[in-house]
GUDRENSE-730579 format. One record per residue (C-alpha): x, y, z. Coordinates in steps of 0.02 Angstrom, whole numbers, plus 50000, padded with zeros to 5 digits. Example, Ala and Ser with C-alpha at 12.3 -4.5 7.8 and 13.67 -1.06 7.14 Angstrom:
<sites>
506154977550390506844994750357
</sites>
This chain:
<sites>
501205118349707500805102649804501045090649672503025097349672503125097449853502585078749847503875073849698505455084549785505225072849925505505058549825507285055449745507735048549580509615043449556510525045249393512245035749318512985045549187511965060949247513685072849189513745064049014513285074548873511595065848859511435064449052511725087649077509915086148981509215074049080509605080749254508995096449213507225091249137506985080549297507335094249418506175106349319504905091649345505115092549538506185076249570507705077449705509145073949572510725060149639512025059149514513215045149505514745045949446516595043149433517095059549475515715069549557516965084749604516855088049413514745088449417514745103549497513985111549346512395102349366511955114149522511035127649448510175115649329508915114649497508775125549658509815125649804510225107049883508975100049719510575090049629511985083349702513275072149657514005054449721515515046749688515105026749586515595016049462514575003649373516064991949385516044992349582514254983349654514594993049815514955009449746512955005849657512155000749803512425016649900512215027949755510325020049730510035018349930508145027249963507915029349780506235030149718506765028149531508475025649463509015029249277510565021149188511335032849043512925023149058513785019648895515405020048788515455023648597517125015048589518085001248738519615008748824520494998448956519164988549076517734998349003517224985548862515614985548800515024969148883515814979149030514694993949034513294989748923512784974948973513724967949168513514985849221511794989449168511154972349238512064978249412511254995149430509634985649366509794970749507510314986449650508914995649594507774980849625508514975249792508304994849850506534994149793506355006649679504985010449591505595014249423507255010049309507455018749148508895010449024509585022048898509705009548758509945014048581509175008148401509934996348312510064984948470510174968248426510824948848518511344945348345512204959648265513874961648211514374975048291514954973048466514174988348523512474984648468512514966148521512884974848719511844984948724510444972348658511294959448796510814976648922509024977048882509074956648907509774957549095509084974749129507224966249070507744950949189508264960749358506994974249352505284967749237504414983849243506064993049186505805005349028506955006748888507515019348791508255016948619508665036548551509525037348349510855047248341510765060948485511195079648445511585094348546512755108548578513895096348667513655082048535515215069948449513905070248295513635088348203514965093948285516335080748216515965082648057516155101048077517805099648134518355088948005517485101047890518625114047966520385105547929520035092947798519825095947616518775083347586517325071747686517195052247687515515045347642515465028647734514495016547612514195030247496513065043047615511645031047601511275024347777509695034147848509675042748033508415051548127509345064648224508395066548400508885081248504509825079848667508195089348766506845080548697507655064448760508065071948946506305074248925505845057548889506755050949035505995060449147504315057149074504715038649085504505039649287502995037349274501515019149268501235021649088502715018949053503405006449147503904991649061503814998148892505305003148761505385016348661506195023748497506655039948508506955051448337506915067248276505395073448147506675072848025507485056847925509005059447818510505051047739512045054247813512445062347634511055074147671511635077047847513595082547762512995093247633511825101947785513425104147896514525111047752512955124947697512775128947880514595130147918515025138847742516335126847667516335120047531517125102247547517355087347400516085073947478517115058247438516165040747433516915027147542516385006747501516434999447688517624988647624518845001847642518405012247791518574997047883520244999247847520365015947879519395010648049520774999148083522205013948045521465024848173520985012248312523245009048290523365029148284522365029148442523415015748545525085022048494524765039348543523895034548710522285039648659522855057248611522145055848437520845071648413519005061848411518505069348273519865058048175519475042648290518455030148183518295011048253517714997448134516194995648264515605012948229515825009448028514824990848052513535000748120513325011347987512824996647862510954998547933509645013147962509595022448128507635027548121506225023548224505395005548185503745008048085502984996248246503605009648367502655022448256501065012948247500945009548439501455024748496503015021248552503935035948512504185053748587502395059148548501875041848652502715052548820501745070648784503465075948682503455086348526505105083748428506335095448402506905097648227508955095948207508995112248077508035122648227509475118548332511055114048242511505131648182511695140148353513115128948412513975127348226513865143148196515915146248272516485135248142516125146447991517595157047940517125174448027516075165148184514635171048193514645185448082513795175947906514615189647797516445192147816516395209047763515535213347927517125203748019
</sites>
């Protein structure tokens, strides 16, 4: 009971604590006794995060990564501060040089000129100065400044991140749902490691801490599979049957290319789940699994005390409303 008296006192800030990834991340940090800040754009729509912690435990702030001011009040008195701040696609002023890598070296420099004591990145595998896709080259360019302002900094890199909120099992479900057949970028073959939205709020949280300070992980699931595999497993669990249609990158970059026009000429009101950019499809021309030097040195979930969480233990419960009959498996019963 002392030891969370001590760490309620002490107050850990959060960007992109309403995101998808960041609901997880707020909540395993107020089970583990921390006074929660979350920064965001619109904090009058974080209210959900409440009961995630008790009474006065999480609150929100109103910043944005793009305003230094806005960052240095959000991180004022902060013991640690965590960045979860990232785009899958640019819109507008949020490039990704904008957010990945200016905005995480200015919450990385404010953290450092508050003096906090720790800075968590949320990075992502398949970072790299030198890649061809402008997503992984920012975030790479992230770690780089983040590493710069804030030394003993630790960085995250999570695969693919699922959840019953996720633009992952849940896309494909939809498309599932209303297409009659699904597009095998590059043939199925490119390999993820699905890692589960709570075991990386989990990993966060056990990142505030010496141990792990300066150190970056790779965060994946116990499971590795092709992103055939992962198709077939969302048809059997949603009960379609759907032709599974191979795609050379070749031409889904073209198809990227339709839908990034689809996207701009109806102001952005294309569904997601149709919204493919030639980034995303460059990215999918290498592996998303943990490094084999991550494995052998223990940086990986196990490294932090954290058992992971299996994608078929999880998956099913949140796909289960796109079957025919919902959840009822036999539609007799329906």
């Amino acid at each position: 009971m002392a030891e969370y008296q001590l760490k309620t006192d002490r107050l850990v800030t959060v960007f992109g604590g309403s995101g998808f990834v960041g609901r997880h991340v707020v909540r395993a940090l107020a089970q583990a006794g921390w006074r929660v800040r979350v920064a965001t754009r619109r904090p009058d729509l974080a209210f959900f995060l409440q009961p995630a912690g008790k009474v006065g435990q999480i609150h929100a702030v109103q910043a944005n990564i793009r305003y230094p001011d806005s960052i240095a009040a959000a991180v004022r008195e902060a013991y640690g501060v965590i960045n979860l701040v990232g785009i899958l696609s640019p819109s507008g002023a949020q490039t990704f040089d904008t957010i990945q890598h200016k905005g995480a070296e200015a919450v990385a420099k404010a953290a450092a000129s508050a003096g906090a004591r720790y800075f968590v990145q949320m990075s992502a595998i398949g970072a790299d100065p030198g890649s061809a896709s402008a997503y992984a080259k920012a975030k790479a360019e992230g770690e780089a400044a983040v590493r710069q302002a804030f030394p003993g900094a630790t960085i995250l890199r999570p695969s693919v991140v699922f959840g019953p909120e996720d633009d992952f099992f849940n896309r494909f479900a939809t498309m599932a749902q209303l297409m009659p057949a699904l597009p095998l970028i590059g043939g199925g073959k490119t390999r993820l490691q699905p890692v589960y939205a709570g075991d990386v709020g989990a990993a966060v949280a056990a990142s505030l801490d010496e141990k792990a300070c300066g150190k970056l992980y790779e965060l994946g699931g116990p499971d590795v599979a092709t992103m055939h595999e992962i198709m077939a497993y969302v048809l059997t669990v949603t009960g379609r049957k759907r032709l599974l249609l191979p795609l050379p990158f070749g031409l889904a970059k073209l198809v990227g290319f339709g839908s990034e026009i689809a996207s701009a000429l109806s102001l952005g009101l294309l569904p997601s789940a149709f919204h493919v950019t030639r980034d995303q499809i460059e990215l999918l021309r290498h592996d998303n699994v943990v490094s084999p030097e991550a494995e052998a040195e223990g940086r990986v979930l196990a490294g932090l005390g954290i058992a992971p969480t299996s994608y078929e233990s999880i998956v099913p419960t949140y796909l289960y409303r796109f079957r025919k009959t919902g959840q009822f498996a036999d539609p007799k019963v329906a």
